[in-house]
N, C-alpha and C positions, 0 to 999 in steps of 0.2 A: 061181485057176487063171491066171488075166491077169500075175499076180507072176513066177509059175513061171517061166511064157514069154517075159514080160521080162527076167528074170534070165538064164536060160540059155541066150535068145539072144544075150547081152552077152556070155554068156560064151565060146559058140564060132561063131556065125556071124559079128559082128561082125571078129574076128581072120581069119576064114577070107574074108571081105568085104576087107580092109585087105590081107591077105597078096596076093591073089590079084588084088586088083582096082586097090591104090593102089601100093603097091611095085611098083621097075619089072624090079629085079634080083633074083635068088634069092628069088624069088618062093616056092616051097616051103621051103627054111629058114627064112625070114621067119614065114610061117605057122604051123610049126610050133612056132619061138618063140613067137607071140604066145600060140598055144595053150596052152604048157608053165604059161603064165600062173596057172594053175591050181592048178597046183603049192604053191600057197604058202597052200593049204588044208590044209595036212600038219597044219597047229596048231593045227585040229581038236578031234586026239586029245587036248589035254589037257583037251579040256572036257568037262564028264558035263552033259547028254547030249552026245555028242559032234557029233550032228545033231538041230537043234532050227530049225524050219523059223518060227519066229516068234521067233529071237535076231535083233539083228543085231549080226553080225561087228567091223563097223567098232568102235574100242577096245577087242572082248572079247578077242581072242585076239591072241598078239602079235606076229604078221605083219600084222594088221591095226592097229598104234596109229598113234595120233597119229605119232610119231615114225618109224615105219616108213612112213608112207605119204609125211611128208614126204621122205625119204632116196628112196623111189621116184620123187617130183616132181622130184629133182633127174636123177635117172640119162638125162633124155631131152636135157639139155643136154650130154652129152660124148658124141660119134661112136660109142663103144666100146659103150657102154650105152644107147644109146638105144633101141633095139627093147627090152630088156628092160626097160626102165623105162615102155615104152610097153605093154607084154605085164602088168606090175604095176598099172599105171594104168587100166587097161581092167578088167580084175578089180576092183580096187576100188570102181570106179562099177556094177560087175552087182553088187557087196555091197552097196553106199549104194541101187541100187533096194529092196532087201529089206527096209533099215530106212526109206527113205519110202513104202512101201506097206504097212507095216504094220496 
């Protein structure tokens, strides 16, 4: 249970924490990006089972590789992407709890 609620507090209060509490500007689109974070669970769908509450994510699916998480470490270094790279990177660490609480 302690997983759970580490996990998916990483997942939406910490962005809703950040959005609301650390941004000084546009404060709700901020948040709501960070939120959207989420999103990139869509890749999911190609795994049977598609919800398996003791995988973890990180290298299984391929929003989550090696490679895609690097490419998300970069996006907080350019102005343009850096909320979203920050909104990638905050998801990834609520994933990385699931696989060290395993």
């Amino acid at each position: 249970m302690h997983r759970f609620i580490i996990h998916y507090s990483i997942h939406f209060i910490l962005p809703i924490l950040i959005g609301l509490f650390i941004v000084k500007n546009n404060k709700v689109k901020v948040t709501l990006i960070l939120l959207a974070g989420i999103l990139i669970d869509v890749d999911h769908v190609l795994a049977e089972p598609i919800f398996d509450p003791n995988r973890c994510s990180i290298n299984f699916h391929p929003l989550h590789s090696y490679f895609a998480i690097l490419i998300y470490c970069i996006l907080p270094f350019f102005k343009r992407t850096r909320i979203i790279g920050l909104a990638l990177i905050i998801h990834i660490i609520a994933d990385l709890t699931d696989c060290l609480l395993i």
